[in-house]
ZADRENLO-633343 format. One record per residue (C-alpha): residue in one letter; x, y, z. Coordinates in nm, 2 decimals, decimal comma. Example, Ala and Ser with C-alpha at 12.3 -4.5 7.8 and 13.67 -1.06 7.14 Angstrom:
<atoms>
('A' (1,23 -0,45 0,78));
('S' (1,37 -0,11 0,71));
</atoms>
This chain:
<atoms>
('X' (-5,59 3,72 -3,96));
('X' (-5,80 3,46 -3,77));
('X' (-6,10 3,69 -3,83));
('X' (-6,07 3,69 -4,19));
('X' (-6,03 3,35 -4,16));
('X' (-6,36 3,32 -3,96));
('X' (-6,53 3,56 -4,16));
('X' (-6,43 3,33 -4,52));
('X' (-6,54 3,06 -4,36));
('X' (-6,89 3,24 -4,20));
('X' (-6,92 3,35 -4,63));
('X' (-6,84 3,04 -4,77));
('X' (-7,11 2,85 -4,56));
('X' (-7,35 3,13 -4,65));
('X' (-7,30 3,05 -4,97));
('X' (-7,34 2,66 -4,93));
('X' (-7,66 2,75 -4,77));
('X' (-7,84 2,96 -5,02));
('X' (-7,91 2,67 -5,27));
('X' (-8,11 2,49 -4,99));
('X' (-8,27 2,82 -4,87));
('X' (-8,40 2,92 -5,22));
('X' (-8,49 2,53 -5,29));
('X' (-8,68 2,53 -4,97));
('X' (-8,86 2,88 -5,06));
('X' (-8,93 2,80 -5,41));
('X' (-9,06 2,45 -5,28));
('X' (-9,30 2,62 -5,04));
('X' (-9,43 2,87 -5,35));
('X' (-9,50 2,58 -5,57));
('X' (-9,68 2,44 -5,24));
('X' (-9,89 2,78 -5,21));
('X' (-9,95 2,80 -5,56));
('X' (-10,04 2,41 -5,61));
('X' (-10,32 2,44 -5,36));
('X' (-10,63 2,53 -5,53));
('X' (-10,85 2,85 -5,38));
('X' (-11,16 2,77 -5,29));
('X' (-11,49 3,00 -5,34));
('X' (-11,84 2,90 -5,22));
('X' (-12,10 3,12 -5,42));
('X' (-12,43 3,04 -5,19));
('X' (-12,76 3,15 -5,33));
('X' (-13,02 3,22 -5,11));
('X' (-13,40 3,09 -5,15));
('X' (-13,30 2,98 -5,58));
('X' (-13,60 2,79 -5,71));
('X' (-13,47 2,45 -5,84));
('X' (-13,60 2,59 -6,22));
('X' (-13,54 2,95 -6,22));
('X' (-13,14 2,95 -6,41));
('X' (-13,11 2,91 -6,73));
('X' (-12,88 2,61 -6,71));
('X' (-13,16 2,43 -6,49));
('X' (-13,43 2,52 -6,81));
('X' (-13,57 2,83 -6,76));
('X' (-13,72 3,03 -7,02));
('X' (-13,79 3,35 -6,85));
('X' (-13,54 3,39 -6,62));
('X' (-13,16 3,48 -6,74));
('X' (-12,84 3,38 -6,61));
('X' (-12,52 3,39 -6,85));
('X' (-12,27 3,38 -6,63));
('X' (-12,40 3,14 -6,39));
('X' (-12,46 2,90 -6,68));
('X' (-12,12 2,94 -6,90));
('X' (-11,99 2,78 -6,52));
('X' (-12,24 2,49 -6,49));
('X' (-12,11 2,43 -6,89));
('X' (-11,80 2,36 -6,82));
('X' (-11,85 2,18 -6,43));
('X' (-11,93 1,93 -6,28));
('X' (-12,32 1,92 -6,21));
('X' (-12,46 1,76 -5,95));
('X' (-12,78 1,69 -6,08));
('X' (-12,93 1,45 -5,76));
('X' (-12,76 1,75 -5,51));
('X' (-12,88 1,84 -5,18));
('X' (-12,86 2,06 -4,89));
('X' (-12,88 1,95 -4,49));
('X' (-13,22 2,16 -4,46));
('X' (-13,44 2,35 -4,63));
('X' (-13,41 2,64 -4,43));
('X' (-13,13 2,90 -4,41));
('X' (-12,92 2,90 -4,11));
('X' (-12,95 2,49 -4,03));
('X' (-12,78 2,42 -4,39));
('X' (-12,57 2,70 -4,34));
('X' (-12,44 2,53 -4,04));
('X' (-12,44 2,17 -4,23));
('X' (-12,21 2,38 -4,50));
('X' (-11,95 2,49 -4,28));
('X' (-11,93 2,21 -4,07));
('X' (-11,91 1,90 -4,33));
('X' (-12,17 1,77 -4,02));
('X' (-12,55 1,69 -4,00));
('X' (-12,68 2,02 -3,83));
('X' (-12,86 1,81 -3,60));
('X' (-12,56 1,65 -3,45));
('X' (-12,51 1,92 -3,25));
('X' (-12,85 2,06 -3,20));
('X' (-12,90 2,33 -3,53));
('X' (-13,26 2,23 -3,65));
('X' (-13,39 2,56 -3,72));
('X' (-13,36 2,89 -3,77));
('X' (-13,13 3,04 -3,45));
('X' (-13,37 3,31 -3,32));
('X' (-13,21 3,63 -3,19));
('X' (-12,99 3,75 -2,98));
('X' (-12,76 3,49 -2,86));
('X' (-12,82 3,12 -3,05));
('X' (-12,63 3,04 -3,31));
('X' (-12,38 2,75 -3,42));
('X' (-12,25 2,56 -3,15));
('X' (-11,87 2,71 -3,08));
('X' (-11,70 2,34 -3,06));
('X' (-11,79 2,33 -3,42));
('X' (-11,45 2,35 -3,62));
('X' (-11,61 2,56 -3,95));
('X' (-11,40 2,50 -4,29));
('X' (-11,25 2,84 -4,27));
('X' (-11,11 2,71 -3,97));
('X' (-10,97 2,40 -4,13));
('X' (-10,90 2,58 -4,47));
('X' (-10,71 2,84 -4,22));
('X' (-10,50 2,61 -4,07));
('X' (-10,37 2,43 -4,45));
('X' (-10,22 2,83 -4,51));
('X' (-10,57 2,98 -4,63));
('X' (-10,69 3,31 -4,62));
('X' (-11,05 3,30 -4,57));
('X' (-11,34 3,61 -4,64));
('X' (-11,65 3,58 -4,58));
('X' (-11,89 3,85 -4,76));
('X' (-12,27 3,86 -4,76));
('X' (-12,51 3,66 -4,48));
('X' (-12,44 3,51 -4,17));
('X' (-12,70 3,36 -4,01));
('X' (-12,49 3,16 -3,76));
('X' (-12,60 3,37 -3,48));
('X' (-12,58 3,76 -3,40));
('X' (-12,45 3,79 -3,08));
('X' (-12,05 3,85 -3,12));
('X' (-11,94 3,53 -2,98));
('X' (-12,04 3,37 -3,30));
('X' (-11,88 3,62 -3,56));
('X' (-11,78 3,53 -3,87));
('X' (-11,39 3,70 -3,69));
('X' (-11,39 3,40 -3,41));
('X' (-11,52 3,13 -3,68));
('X' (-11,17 3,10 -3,86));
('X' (-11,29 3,42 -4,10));
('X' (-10,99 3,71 -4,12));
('X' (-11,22 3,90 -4,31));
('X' (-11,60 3,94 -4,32));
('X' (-11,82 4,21 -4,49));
('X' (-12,21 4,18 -4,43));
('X' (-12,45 4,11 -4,19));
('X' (-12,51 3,91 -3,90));
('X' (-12,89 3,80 -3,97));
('X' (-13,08 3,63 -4,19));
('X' (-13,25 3,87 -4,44));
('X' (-13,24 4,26 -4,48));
('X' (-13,36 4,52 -4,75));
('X' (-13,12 4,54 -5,04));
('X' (-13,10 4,98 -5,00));
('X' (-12,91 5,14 -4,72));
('X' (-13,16 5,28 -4,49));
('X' (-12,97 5,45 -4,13));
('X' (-13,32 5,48 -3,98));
('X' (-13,44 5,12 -4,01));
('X' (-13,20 4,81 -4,09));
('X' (-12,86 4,99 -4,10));
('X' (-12,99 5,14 -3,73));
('X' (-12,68 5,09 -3,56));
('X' (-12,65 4,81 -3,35));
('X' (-12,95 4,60 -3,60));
('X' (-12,80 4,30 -3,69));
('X' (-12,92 4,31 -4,03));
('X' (-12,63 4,63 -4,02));
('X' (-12,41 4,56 -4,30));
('X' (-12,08 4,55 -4,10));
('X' (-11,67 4,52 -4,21));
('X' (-11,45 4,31 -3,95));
('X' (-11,71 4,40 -3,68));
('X' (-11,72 4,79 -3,75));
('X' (-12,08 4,91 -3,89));
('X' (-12,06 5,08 -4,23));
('X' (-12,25 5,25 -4,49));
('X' (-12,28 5,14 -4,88));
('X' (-12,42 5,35 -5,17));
('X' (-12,59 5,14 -5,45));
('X' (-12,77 4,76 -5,46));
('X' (-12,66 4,51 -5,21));
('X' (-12,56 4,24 -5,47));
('X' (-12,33 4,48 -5,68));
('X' (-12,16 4,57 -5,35));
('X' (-12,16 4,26 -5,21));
('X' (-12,02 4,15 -5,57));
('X' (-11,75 4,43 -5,54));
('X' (-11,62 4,34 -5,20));
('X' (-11,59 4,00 -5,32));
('X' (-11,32 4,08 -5,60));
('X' (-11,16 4,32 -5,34));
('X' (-11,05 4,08 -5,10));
('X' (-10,91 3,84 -5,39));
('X' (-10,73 4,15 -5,49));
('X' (-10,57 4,22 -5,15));
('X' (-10,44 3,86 -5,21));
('X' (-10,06 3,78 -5,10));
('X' (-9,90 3,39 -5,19));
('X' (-10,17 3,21 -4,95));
('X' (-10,42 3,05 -5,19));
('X' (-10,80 3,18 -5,05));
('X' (-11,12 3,03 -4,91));
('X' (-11,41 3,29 -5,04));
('X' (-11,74 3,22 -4,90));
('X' (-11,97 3,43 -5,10));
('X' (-12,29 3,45 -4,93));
('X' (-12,57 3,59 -5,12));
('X' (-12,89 3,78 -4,95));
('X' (-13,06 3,70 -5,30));
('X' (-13,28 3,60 -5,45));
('X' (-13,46 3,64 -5,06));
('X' (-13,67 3,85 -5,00));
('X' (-13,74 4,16 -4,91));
('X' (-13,81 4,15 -5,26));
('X' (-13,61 4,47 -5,43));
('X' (-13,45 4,52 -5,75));
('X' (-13,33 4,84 -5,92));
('X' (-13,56 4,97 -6,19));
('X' (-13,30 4,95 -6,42));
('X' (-13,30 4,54 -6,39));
('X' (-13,64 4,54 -6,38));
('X' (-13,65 4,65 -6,73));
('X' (-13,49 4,36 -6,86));
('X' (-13,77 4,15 -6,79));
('X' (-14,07 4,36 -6,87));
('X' (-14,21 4,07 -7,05));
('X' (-14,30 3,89 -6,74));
('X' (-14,65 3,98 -6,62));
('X' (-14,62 3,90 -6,28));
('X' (-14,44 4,20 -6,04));
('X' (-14,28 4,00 -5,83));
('X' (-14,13 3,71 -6,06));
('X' (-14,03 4,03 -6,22));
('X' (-13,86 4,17 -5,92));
('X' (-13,74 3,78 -5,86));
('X' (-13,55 3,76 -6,18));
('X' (-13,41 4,05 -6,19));
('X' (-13,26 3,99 -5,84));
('X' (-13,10 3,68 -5,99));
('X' (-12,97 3,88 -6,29));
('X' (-12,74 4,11 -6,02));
('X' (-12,63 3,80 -5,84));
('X' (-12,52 3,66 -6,21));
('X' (-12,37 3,97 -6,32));
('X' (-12,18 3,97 -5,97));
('X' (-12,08 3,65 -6,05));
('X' (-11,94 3,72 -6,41));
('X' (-11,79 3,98 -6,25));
('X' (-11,58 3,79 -6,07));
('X' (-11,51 3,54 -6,31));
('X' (-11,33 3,78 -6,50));
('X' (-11,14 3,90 -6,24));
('X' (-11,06 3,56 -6,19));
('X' (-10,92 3,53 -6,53));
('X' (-10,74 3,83 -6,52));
('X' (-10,56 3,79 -6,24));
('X' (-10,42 3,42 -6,37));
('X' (-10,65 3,30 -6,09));
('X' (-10,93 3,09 -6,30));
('X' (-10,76 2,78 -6,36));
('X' (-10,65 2,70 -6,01));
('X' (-10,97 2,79 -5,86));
('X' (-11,25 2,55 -5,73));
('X' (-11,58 2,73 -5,73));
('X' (-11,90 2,58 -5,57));
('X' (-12,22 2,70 -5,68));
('X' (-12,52 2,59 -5,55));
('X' (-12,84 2,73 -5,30));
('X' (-12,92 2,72 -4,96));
('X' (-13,29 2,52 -5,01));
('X' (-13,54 2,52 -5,25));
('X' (-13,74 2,81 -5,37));
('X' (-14,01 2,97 -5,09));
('X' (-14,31 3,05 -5,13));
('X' (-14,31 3,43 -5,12));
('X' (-14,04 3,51 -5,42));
('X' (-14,21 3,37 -5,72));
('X' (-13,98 3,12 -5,70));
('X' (-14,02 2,79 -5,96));
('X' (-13,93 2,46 -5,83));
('X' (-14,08 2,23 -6,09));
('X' (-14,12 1,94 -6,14));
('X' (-14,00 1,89 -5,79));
('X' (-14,30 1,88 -5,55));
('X' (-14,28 2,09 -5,28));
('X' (-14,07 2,44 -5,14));
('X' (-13,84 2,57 -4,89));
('X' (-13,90 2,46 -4,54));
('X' (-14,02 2,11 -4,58));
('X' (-13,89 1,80 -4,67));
('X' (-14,04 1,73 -5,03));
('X' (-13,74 1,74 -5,33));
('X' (-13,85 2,14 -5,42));
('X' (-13,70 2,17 -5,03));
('X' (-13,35 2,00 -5,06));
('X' (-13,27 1,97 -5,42));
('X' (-13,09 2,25 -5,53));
('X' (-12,89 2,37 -5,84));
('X' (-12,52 2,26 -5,75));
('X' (-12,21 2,23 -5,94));
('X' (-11,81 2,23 -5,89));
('X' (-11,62 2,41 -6,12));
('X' (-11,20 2,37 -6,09));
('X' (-11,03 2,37 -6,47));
('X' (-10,73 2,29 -6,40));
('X' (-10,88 1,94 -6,26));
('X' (-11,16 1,88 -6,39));
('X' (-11,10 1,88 -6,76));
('X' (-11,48 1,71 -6,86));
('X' (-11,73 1,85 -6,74));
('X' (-12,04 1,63 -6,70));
('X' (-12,38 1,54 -6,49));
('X' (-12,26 1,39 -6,19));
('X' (-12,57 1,18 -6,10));
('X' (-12,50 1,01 -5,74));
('X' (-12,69 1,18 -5,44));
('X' (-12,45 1,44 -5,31));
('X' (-12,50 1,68 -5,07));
('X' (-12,36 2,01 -4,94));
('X' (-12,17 1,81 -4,65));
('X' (-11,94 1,71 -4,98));
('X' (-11,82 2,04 -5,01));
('X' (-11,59 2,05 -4,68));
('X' (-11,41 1,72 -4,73));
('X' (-11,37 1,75 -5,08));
('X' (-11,23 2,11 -5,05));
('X' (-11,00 2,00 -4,77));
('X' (-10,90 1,72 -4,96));
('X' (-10,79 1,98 -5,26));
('X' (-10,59 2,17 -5,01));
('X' (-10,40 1,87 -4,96));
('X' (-10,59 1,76 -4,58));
('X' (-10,46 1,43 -4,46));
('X' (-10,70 1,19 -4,48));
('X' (-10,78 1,12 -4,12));
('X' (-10,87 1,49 -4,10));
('X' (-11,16 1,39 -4,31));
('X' (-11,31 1,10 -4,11));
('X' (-11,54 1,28 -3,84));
('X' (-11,70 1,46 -4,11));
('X' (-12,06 1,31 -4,28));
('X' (-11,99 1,48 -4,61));
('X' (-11,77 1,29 -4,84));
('X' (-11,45 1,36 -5,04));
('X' (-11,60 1,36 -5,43));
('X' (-11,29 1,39 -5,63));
('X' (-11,22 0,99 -5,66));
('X' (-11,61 0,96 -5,73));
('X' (-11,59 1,23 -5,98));
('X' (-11,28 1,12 -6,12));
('X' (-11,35 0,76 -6,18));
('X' (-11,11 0,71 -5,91));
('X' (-11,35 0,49 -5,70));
('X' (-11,70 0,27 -5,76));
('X' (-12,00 0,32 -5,65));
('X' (-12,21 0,62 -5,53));
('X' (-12,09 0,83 -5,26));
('X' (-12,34 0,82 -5,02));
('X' (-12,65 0,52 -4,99));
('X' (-12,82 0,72 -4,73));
('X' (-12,91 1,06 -4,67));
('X' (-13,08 1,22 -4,37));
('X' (-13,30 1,51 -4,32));
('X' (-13,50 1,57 -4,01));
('X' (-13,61 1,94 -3,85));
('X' (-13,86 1,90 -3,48));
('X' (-14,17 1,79 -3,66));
('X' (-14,09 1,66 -3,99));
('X' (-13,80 1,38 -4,12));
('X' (-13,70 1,23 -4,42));
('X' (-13,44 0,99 -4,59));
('X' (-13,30 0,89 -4,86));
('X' (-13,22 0,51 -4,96));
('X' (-13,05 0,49 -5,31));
('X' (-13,35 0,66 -5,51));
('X' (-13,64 0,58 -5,23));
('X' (-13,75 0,87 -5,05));
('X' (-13,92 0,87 -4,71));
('X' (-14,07 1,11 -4,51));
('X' (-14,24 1,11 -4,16));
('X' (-14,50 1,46 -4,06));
('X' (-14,59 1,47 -3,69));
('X' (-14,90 1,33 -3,61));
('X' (-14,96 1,24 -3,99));
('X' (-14,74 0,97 -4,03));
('X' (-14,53 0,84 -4,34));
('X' (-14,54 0,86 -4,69));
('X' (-14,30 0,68 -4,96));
('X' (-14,18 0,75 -5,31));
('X' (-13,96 0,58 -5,55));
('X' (-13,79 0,92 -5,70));
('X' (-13,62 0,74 -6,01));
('X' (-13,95 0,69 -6,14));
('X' (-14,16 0,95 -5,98));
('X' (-13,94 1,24 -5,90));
('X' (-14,24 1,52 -5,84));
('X' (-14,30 1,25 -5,56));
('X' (-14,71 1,21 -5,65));
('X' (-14,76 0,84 -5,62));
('X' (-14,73 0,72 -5,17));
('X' (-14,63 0,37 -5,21));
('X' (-14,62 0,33 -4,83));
('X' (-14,91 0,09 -4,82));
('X' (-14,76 -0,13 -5,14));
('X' (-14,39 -0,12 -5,00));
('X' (-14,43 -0,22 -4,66));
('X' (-14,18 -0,42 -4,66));
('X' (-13,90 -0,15 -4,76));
('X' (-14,07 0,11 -4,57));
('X' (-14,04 -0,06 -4,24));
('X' (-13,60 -0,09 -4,28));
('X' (-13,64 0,31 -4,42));
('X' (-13,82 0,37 -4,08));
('X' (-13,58 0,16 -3,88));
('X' (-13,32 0,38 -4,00));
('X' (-13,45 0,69 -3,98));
('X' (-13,51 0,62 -3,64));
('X' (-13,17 0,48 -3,55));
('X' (-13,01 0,79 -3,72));
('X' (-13,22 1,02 -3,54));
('X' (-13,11 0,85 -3,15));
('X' (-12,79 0,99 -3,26));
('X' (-12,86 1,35 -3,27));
('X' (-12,87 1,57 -2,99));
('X' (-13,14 1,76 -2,86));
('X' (-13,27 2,12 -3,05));
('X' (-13,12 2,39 -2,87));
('X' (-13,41 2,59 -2,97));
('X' (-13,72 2,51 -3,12));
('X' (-14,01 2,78 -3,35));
('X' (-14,33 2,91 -3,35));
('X' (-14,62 2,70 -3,36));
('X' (-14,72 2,80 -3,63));
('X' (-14,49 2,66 -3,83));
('X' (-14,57 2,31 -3,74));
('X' (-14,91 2,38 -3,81));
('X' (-14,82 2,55 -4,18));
('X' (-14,56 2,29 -4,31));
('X' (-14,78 2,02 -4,15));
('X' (-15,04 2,11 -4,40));
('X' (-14,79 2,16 -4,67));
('X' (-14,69 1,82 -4,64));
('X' (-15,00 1,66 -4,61));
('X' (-15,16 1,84 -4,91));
('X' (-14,87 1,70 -5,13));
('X' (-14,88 1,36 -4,95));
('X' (-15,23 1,31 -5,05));
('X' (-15,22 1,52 -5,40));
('X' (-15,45 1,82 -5,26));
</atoms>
């Protein structure tokens, strides 16, 4: 009888508990589902000019511009360098590369980004993400950097910086290349065009989605070259006369159509609404990929606007409800602290970071500009930003200084007529730059000497 009793009671108390079981399960669903997912769609080498949201007339990109309709463009946006793997490392850190030694390009085997570095699929791990990484790298090859020990659960692509866009077993997809494209550290085959795989592997990772909101960092190998495009592409744009702005555009059309792709998937899934996606490139356009970057002055790898600028925008419908130009200096730091902040990050999580939390800015939550100063610096070359002055130092050259709000292809050096300003620009470069720690690796010499001459010819309108 005392058993029966027991076992009532044991029943009745289950059923007093169940309310505040289901509560608490259906509170920590609504949780999941508040938290927006997060996708990073990175171009690689875009030319400031070449979508047709940013004016082109040659050049097609649908998808990518029904987004930047309906976003929030950044039209004064920037990354931390204007070459690959240093903004790379500024993007997943929310830090100045420099900080912790990242000023250029991590040669092989074993340099890549610092290990203390917490990356945002770390911190976007730890606020109940799942985080995929598909496409490039360029964080270092050897496999104490992989994407795996960087907060990643899943990574499809390749370690490097640049590979052909065709599987080839006898020359990039040699086993044990780094340009290999790999799955979760095994080395695998693909059949087709690297951005329409690259595209599919994207959507299959949303797919193998469980309650967790997702962190998708969607890392495009184009429009870089080698420059390759399938003949069917091609086509599309027979009317431009030049082969490789041919090839160029048609590499851009794959990465939109990957892109729309997505977006569907997106909407199908119920996913679209709730979803922040960042679009924007890694640096200017180079030199070799027919790239346009007009009417900034300058390209990828030096510190002109045609370097840094790139196209940017933040997409999120369910929050941002009117869209708009966003015209405040922003940079790709942003992106970590104002994704964390989205995932619902306390906010002294977000203090050691230089990138800033833009949803009060955006929202007209908060006055003023989000940043008065920004920073750029790689061995030889600097620059900074001061509201819309621009400065920037060469090595053995010396300084050169444009107002950008009236001169934004940066022709007319008003170093010798703005003394004055120039000397506080250089007094802060320089105090920024005592900061930073030393480059754990440096490049070629010839480098120096080729963007040395780059800058100079622009400083001095050759």
């Amino acid at each position: 009888m005392k058993d029966n009793q027991a076992s009532i009671k044991g029943f009745q108390g289950l059923l007093l508990a169940l309310p505040a079981f289901f509560v608490c399960m259906a509170f920590h669903a609504s949780s999941a589902q508040s938290k927006p997912n997060v996708i990073i769609l990175l171009a690689d080498d875009l030319g400031w000019a070449d979508l047709g949201c940013q004016g082109s007339k040659d050049i097609r990109s649908p998808h990518i511009d029904k987004l930047a309709k309906n976003a929030i463009r950044f039209t004064d946006g920037h990354v931390s360098a204007s070459v690959c793997s240093p903004s790379r490392a500024g993007l997943m850190t929310g830090r100045y590369q420099q900080r912790f030694g990242h000023e250029a390009n991590s040669p092989p085997p074993s340099d890549g980004m610092d290990l203390k570095q917490i990356t945002l699929a770390d911190r976007l791990k730890k606020l109940g993400y799942r985080t995929g990484l598909i496409g490039k790298w360029h964080l270092g090859n050897s496999d104490e950097f992989y994407p795996a020990r960087r907060g990643f659960d899943y990574f499809y692509g390749l370690r490097s910086g640049s590979r052909s866009y065709f599987y080839h077993a006898k020359k990039d997809d040699k086993p044990g290349n780094p340009k290999a494209i790999e799955e979760n550290g095994k080395q695998v085959e693909f059949d087709g065009y690297l951005t329409d795989v690259f595209g599919q592997k994207a959507i299959d990772f949303i797919e193998a989605k469980d309650d967790e909101p997702f962190f998708l960092f969607h890392s495009f190998t184009a429009p870089h070259g080698p420059m390759h495009a399938t003949e069917e592409d091609k086509q599309l744009f027979s009317s431009i006369e030049n082969p490789k702005r041919r090839t160029y555009a048609a590499m851009i059309w794959a990465m939109d159509r990957a892109i729309g792709q997505l977006v569907d998937f997106l909407k199908a899934s119920g996913e679209f609404e709730n979803t922040l996606i960042w679009f924007l490139s890694d640096n200017g356009g180079a030199t070799g990929n027919a790239s346009i970057n007009l009417p900034l002055a300058g390209h990828k790898g030096i510190k002109f606007e045609g370097g840094t600028r790139v196209p940017f925008f933040a997409h999120w419908p369910k929050r941002f409800k009117k869209p708009k130009n966003f015209d405040s200096m922003t940079i790709s730091l942003d992106i970590m602290a104002t994704s964390l902040a989205a995932a619902g990050a306390k906010e002294e999580s977000l203090k050691n970071l230089d990138g800033v939390n833009l949803l009060p800015f955006i929202e007209g939550k908060k006055d003023g500009h989000p940043h008065q100063h920004l920073f750029w610096h790689k061995l030889w070359f600097s620059a900074m930003r001061d509201g819309p002055w621009k400065l920037i130092y060469v090595q053995d050259y010396g300084y050169a200084l444009y107002n950008l709000g009236k001169d934004l292809a940066e022709s007319k050096n008003l170093i010798k007529t703005e003394g004055k300003r120039a000397g506080k620009m250089i007094a802060k470069l320089k105090e920024w730059k005592a900061g930073l720690e030393k480059p754990r690796w440096g490049e070629a010499e010839i480098w120096f000497r080729t963007h040395s001459k780059n800058h100079i010819r622009i400083i001095e309108g050759g």
